[in-house]
C-alpha positions in Angstrom: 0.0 0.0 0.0 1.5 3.7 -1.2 0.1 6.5 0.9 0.9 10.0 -1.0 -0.2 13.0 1.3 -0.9 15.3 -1.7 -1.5 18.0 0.5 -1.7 18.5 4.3 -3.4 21.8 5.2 -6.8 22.9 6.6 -9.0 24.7 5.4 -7.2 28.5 4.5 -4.3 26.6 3.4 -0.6 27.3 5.0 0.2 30.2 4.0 -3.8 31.2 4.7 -4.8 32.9 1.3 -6.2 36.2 2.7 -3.8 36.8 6.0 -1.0 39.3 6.4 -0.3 37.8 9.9 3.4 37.1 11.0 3.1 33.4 11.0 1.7 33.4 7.2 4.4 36.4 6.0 7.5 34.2 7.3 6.2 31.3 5.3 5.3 33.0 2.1 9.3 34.6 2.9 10.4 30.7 3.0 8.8 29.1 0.6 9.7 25.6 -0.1 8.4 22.9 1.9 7.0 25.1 4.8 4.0 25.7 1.7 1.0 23.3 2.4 -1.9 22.7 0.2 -5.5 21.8 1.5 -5.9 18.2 2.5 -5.7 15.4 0.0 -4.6 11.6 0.4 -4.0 9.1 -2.4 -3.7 5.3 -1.9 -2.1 3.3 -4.7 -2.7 6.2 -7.0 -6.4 5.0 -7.7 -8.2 6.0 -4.6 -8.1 9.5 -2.8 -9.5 10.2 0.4 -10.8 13.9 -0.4 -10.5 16.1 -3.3 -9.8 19.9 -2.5 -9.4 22.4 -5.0 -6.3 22.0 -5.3 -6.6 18.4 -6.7 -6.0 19.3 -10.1 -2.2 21.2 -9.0 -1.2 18.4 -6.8 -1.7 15.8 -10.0 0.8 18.4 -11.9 3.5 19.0 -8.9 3.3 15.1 -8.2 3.3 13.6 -11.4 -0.1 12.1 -11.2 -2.6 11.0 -13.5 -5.8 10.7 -12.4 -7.5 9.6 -15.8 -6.0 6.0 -13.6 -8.4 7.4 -10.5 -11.2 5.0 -9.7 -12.5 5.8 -5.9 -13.1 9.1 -4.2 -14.2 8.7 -0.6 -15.3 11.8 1.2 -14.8 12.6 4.7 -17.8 15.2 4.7 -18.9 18.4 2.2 -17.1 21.2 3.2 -15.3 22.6 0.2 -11.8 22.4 1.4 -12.3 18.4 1.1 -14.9 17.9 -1.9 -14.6 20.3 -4.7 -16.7 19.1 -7.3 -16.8 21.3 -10.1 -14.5 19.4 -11.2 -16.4 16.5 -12.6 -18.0 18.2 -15.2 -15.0 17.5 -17.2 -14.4 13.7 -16.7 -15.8 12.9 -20.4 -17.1 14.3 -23.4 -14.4 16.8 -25.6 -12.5 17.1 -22.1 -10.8 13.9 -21.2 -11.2 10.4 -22.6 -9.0 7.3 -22.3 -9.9 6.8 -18.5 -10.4 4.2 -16.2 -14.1 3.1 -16.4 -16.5 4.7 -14.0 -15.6 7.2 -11.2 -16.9 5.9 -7.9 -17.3 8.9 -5.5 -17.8 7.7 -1.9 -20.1 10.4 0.4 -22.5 11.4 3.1 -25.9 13.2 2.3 -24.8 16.4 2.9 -22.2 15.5 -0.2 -24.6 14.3 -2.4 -26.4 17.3 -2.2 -23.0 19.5 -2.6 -22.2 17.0 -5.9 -25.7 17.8 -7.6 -25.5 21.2 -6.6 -22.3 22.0 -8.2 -22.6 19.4 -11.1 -26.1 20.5 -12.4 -25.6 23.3 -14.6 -22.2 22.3 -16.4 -22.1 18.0 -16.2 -23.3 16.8 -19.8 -25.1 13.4 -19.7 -22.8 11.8 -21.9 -20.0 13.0 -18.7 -22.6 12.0 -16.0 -22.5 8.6 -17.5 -18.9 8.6 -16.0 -19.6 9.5 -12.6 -21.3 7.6 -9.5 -22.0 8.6 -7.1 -23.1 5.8 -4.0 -24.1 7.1 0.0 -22.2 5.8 2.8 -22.9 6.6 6.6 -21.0 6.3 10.1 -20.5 2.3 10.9 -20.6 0.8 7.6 -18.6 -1.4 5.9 -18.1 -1.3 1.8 -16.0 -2.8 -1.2 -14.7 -0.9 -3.7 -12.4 -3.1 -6.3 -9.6 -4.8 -3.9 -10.6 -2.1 -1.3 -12.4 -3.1 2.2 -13.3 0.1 4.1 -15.1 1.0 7.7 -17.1 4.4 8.2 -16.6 5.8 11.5 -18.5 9.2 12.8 -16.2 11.9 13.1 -16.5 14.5 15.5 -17.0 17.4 13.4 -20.2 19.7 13.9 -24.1 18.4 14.2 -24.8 19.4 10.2 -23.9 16.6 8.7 -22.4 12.8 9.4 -18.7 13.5 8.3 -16.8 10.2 8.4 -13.5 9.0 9.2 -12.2 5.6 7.3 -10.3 2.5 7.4 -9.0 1.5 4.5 -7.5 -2.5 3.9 -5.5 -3.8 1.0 -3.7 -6.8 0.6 -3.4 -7.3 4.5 -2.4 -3.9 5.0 -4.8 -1.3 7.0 -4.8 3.1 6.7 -6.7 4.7 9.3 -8.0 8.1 8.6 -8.5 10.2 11.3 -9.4 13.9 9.8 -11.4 16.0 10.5 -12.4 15.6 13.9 -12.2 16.6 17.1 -11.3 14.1 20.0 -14.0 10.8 18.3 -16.8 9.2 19.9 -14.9 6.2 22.5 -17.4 3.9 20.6 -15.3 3.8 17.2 -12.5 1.9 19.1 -14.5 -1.3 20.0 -15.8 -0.8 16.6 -12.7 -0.7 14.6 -11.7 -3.9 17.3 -14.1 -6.0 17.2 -14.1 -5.7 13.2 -10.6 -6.8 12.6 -8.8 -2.9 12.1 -5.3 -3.3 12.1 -3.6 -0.3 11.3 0.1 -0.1 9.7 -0.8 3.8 9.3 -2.5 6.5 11.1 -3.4 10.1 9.6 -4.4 11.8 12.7 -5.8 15.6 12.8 -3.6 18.0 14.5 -4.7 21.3 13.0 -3.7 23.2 16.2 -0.2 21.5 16.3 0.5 22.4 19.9 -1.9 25.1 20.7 -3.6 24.1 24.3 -5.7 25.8 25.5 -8.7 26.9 23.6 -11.5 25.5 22.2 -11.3 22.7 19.7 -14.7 21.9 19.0 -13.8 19.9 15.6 -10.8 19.9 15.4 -7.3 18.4 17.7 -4.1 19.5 18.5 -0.7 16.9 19.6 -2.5 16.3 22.8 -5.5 14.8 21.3 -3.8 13.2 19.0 -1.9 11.7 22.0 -5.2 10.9 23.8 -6.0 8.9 20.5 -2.8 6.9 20.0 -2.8 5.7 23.7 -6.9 4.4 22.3 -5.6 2.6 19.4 -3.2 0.8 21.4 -5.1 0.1 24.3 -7.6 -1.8 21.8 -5.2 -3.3 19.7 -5.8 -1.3 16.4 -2.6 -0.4 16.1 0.6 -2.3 18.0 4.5 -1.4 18.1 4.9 -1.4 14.0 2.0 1.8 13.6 3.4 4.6 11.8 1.6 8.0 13.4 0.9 10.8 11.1 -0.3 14.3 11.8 -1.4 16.4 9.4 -4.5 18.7 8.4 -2.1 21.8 9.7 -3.8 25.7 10.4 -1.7 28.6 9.6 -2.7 29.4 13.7 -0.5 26.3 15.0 2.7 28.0 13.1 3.0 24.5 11.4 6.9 25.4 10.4 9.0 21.7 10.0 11.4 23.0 12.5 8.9 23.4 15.0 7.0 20.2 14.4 9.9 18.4 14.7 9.9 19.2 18.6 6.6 17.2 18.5 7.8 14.6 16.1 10.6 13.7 19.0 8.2 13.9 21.8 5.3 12.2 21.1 7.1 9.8 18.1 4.9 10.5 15.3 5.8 11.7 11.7 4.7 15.1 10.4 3.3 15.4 7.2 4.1 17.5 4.5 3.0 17.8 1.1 4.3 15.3 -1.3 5.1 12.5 1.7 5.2 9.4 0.3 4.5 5.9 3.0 4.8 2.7 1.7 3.6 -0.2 3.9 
């Protein structure tokens, strides 16, 4: 299994696109890899977990071609995670040669947000290319080779946003973004339905802000709190890789910084164009 974190910002992006605070101005000064993109994971280079705005960049920076893309699960609607505009064009004069039918993976609240923004632009000969199937918190689907658990995340009361497990071959990618510290019930769950994860993507937008309020979001010691969960039930044992990720201009996400976090808690920190393989 190939984990590519595409991009590994929230929602303003890191620098945040319309602040002139300190934080932001040093980063825009230093460029390089301190630059993070709203959040986008891609497994085997067929399924991504999101798919900002910024999809379309991170399949030119990476080297990615997603006419090979086959499954699109969405954590929940808000536009930094599903842009779908971008659908209109999967067929018709604008792209051919793909892979079959595109199998987008979503809550309610993302249907709706699919139709809304697909209805005036997507051609029925595109729509034919498109799918779109509902999925809910506990559930348990198949895409292809895939096997993959819904879990609630803890993210606001408008919607069900949902967190995933995702299995291939024996090997197990737990996504744990966006939410803020998640219901105690999706640890038996993810137990007691054989989870076993090699990876974890954990939410740390407030890197190690304490505190204030986090009412959908986490910061390291949350993340902490979670790790110690996994463990304690067995998803995850000595081999796990810990990810965080899903950074806020706020937390000052600079790699010299999280690297103070990295030693402490012994976790990895994400930045755009990471590459696991497990």
């Amino acid at each position: 299994m190939r984990i590519h974190f595409l991009g590994t910002a929230a929602a303003e992006g890191v620098p945040a696109m319309f602040c002139g605070c300190k934080i932001c101005q040093n980063i825009r000064r230093i460029g390089g890899r301190e630059l993070r993109t709203r959040s986008q994971v891609l497994i085997n280079s067929e399924l991504s977990v999101d798919f900002p705005p910024e999809a379309y960049i991170h399949s030119l920076m990476r080297g990615i071609d997603y006419s090979r893309l086959k499954y699109i699960f969405v954590t929940h609607s808000h536009m930094d995670h599903f842009y779908a505009h971008d659908f209109i064009l999967r067929g018709y004069r604008y792209a051919g040669d793909f892979d079959g039918i595109l199998n987008i993976y979503g809550n309610r609240e993302v249907a709706s947000v699919f139709a809304e923004c697909t209805r005036r632009e997507m051609k029925p000969v595109v729509a034919a290319n498109v799918a779109f199937n509902k999925i809910s918190p506990y559930g348990k689907y198949r895409a292809g080779g895939y096997e993959i658990m819904t879990v609630p995340a803890n993210h606001g009361t408008a919607e069900d946003a949902v967190l995933f497990y995702i299995s291939d071959g024996g090997r197990g990618y737990l996504h744990l973004h966006d939410t803020a510290l998640p219901d105690r019930d999706i640890y038996r769950f993810l137990s007691e339905n054989g989870a076993a994860a090699d990876v974890v993507a954990l939410d740390c937008t407030y890197a190690d802000r304490t505190g204030i309020a986090r009412p959908r979001h986490m910061n390291i010691e949350d993340c902490a709190e979670v790790i110690d969960e996994l463990l304690r039930h067995g998803v995850c044992g000595g081999h796990t890789r810990f990810v965080i990720t899903h950074f806020s201009h706020n937390g000052n996400p600079l790699t010299s910084r999280l690297a103070a976090l990295e030693r402490e808690y012994n976790v990895i920190a994400a930045y755009d164009g990471m590459e696991l393989e497990v």
